[in-house]
C-alpha positions in Angstrom: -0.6 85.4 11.8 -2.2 83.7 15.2 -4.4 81.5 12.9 -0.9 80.5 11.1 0.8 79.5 14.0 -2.1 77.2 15.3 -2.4 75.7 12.3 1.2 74.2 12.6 0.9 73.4 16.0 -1.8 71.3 15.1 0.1 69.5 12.5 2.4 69.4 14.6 1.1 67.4 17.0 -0.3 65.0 14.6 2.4 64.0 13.4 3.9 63.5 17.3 0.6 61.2 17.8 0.9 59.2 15.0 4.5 58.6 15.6 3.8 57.7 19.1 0.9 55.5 17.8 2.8 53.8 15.2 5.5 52.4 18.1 2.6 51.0 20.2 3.0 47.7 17.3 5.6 45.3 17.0 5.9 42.2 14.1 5.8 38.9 14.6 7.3 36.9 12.0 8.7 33.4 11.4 9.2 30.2 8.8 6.2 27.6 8.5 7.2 24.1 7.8 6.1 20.4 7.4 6.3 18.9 10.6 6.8 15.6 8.6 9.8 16.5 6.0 10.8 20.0 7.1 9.4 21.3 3.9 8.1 25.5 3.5 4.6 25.8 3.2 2.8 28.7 1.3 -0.6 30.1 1.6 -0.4 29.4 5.2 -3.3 31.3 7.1 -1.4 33.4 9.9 -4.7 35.0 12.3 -5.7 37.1 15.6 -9.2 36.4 15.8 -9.8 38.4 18.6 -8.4 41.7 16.6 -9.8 40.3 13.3 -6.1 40.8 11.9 -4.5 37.8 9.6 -2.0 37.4 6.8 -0.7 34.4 5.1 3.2 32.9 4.0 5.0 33.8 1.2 6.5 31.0 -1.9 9.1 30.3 0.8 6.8 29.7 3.9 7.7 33.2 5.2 5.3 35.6 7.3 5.0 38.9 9.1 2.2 40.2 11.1 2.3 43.2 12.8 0.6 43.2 16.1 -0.2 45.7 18.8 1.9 45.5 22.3 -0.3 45.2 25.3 -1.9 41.9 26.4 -1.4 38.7 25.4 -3.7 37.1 22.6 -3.8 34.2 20.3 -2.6 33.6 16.7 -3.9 30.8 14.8 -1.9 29.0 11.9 -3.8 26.5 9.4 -3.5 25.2 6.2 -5.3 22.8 4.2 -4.5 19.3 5.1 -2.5 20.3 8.3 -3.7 20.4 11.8 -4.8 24.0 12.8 -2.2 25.4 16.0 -2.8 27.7 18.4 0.4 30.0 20.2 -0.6 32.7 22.3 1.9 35.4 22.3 2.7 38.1 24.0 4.8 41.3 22.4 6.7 43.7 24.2 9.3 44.1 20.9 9.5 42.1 17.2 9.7 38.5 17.8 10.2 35.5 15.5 8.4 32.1 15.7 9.0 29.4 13.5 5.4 26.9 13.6 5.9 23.2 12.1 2.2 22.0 11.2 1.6 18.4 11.6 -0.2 16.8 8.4 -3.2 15.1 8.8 -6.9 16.4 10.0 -8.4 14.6 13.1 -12.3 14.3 11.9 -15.4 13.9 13.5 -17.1 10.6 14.2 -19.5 10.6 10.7 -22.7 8.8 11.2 -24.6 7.8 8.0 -28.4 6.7 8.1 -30.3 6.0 5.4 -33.9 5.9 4.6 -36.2 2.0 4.1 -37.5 1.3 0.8 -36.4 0.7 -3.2 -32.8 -0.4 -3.4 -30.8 1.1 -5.9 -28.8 -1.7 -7.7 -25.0 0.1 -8.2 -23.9 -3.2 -10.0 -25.3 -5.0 -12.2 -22.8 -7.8 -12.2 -24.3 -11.3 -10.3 -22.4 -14.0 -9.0 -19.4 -12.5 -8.9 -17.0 -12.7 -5.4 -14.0 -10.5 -5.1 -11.1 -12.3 -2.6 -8.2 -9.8 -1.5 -4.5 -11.1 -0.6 -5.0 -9.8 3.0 -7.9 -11.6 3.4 -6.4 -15.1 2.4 -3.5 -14.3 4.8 -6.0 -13.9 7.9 -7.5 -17.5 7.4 -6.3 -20.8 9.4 -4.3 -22.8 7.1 -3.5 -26.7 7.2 0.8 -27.5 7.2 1.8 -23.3 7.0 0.3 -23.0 3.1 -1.5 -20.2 2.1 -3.7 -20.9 -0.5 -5.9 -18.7 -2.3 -7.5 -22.0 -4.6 -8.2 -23.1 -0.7 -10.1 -19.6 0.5 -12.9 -20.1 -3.4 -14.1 -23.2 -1.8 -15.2 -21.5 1.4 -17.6 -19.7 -0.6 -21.2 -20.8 -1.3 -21.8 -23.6 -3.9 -18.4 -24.2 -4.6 -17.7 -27.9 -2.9 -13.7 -29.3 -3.1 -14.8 -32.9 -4.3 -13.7 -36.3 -3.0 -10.9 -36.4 -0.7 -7.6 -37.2 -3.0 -9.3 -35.3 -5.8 -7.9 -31.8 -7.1 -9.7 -28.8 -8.9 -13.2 -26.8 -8.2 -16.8 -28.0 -8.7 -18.6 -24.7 -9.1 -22.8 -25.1 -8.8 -22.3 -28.5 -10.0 -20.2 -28.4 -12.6 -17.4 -30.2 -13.9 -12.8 -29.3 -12.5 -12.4 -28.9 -16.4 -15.6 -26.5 -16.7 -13.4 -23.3 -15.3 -11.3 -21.0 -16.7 -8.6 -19.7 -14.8 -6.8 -16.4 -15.8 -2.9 -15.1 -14.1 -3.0 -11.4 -15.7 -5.0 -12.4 -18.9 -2.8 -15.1 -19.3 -5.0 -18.7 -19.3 -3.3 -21.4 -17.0 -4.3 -24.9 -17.9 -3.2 -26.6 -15.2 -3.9 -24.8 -11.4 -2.7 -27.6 -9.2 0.7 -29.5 -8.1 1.2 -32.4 -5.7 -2.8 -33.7 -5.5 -3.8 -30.2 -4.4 -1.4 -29.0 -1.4 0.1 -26.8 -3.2 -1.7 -24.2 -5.9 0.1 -22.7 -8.9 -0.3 -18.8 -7.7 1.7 -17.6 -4.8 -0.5 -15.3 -2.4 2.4 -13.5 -1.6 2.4 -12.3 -5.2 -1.9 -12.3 -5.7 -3.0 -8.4 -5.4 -6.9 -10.2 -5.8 -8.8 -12.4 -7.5 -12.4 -12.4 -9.0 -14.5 -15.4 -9.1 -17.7 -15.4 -11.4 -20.0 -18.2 -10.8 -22.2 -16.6 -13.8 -22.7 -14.3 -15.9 -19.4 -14.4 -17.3 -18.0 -10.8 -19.1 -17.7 -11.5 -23.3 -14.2 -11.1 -22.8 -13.6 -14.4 -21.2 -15.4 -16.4 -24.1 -17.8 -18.8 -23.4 -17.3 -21.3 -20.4 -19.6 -23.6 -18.5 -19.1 -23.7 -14.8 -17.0 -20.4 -13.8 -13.9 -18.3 -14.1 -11.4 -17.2 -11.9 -9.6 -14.0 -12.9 -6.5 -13.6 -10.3 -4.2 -10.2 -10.8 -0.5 -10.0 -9.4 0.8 -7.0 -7.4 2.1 -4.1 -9.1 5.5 -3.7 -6.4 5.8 -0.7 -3.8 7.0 2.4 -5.5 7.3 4.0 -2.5 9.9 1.9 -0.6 12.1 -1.6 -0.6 10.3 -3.9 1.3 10.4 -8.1 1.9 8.8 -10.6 3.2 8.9 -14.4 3.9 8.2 -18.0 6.0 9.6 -20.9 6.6 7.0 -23.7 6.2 6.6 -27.7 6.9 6.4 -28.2 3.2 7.7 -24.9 1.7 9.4 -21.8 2.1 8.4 -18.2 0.1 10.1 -14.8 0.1 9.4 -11.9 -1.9 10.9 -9.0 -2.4 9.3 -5.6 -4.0 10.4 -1.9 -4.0 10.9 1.5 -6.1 13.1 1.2 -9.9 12.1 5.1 -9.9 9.9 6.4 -6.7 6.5 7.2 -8.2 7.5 5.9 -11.5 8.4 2.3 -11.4 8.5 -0.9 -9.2 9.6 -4.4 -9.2 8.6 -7.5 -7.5 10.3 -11.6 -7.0 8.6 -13.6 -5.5 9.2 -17.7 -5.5 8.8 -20.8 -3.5 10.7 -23.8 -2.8 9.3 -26.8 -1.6 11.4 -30.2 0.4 9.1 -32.5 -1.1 11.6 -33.4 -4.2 14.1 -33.8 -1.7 12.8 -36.0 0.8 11.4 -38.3 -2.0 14.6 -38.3 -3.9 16.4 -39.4 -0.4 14.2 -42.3 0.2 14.4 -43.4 -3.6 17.8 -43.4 -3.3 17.9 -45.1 -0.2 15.7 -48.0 -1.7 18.1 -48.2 -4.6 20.2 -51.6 -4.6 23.7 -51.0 -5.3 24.8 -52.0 -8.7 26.2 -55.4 -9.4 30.2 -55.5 -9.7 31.2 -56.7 -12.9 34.0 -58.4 -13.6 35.7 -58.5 -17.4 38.5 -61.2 -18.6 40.6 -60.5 -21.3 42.1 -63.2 -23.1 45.6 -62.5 -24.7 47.5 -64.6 -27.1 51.1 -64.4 -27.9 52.6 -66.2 -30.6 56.5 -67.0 -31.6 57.8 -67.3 -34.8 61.4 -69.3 -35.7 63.4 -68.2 -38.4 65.8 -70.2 -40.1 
């Protein structure tokens, strides 16, 4: 009977301790979001280093961690893509807190070194010179004109010519010797107005290859070079424009999103004053027309009757 009555008072207090054990922890729970668009983010990794405890969010960006009560300590929160944060709590009863991650990850300064000798050739294209928009853009131009015919002759062995004289001499070659391509469409004639202005508007240009030889099958057989140039696509992301007002012409362009992600559109287009200061002086010049003066002659006759 004695041995009875010990045995339930150990059980007793066993279950007394572990109840009194199980209040000494508390939860901490909260939302994680996008810092950015206030979106949930699951698989979040929710950890107490120092207690070697962790858990991650829910579908709906949703955690719960339970904690012991006592001193404070720190909880870290990361997730791929998102700067890891750091909230040192301390819990004395349940408590809620809601983390927004910022995106982006802040890296380390890379250094690459690599080791003298044999050069490993990754292209096996020659003579061929890539030109971005951007780039074009950046360079000094003469009367507010961006030109991106202008920006092929600053590159080697491509010379402009006599002064009053339009088109590309390429390594000594002929201005009819090159083939210039506007989205694998051939454009026969590159130049207006003895070479100020340039058929392709570098507003609209995304890039343009020159090859100075070598040239692909695909362009056919050509002597001197060929000049591949490829419009922008349009941002799909948001409507954006842009513009100038020039000495000789003005440009705007507009681009933006048919369907984000999906689709885009871009007009671009330039107008220039020369037409219209040239048709002012010609019409200036112009002698007025000569009056002219018309007689008419008219004859009446009268007739007796008798």
């Amino acid at each position: 009977m004695a041995y009875r009555v010990l045995i339930l008072l150990f059980c007793l207090s066993a279950l007394f301790s572990s109840g009194v054990f199980a209040q000494t922890g508390f939860r901490l729970n909260g939302t994680i979001r996008s810092a950015e668009d206030g979106e949930t983010l699951p698989g979040v990794s929710i950890a107490a280093p120092s207690l070697g405890l962790g858990t991650s969010s829910n579908e709906y960006g949703f955690y719960s961690l339970l904690l012991p009560s006592g001193d404070s300590l720190d909880v870290m929160f990361s997730f791929v893509g998102y700067q890891t944060q750091a909230r040192r709590v301390r819990l004395s009863a349940d408590m809620r807190l809601d983390v927004q991650l910022v995106f982006g990850v802040e890296l380390e300064t890379v250094e690459v070194t690599a080791q003298g000798g044999r050069e490993e050739v990754r292209n096996p294209q020659m003579s061929v010179e890539v030109i971005q928009a951007k780039e074009v853009k950046m360079i000094p131009v003469l009367l507010g004109e961006t030109d991106i015919l202008k920006a092929i002759q600053l590159k080697p062995g491509i010379p402009s010519g006599a002064e009053g004289v339009t088109g590309l001499f390429v390594r000594g070659g002929g201005s009819d010797q090159n083939l210039f391509v506007l989205d694998e469409a051939v454009v026969y004639n590159p130049n207006h107005l003895f070479g100020f202005f340039s058929t392709f508007n570098t507003d609209a240009v995304k890039d343009l290859k020159l090859y100075k030889g070598g040239f692909p099958a695909q362009y056919g057989g050509r002597l001197s070079s060929v000049i591949d140039v490829r419009l922008q696509d349009g941002n799909n992301q948001e409507f954006s424009g842009a513009g100038g007002i020039g000495l000789l012409a003005s440009r705007l362009t507009l681009e933006g999103p048919i369907k984000k992600d999906r689709s885009s559109f871009i007009v671009s287009g330039r107008r220039t004053y020369v037409d219209l200061i040239t048709r002012g002086s010609t019409a200036r010049r112009k002698p007025p027309a000569p009056t002219r003066i018309r007689f008419r002659t008219i004859t009446s006759t009268t007739s007796t009757r008798k």
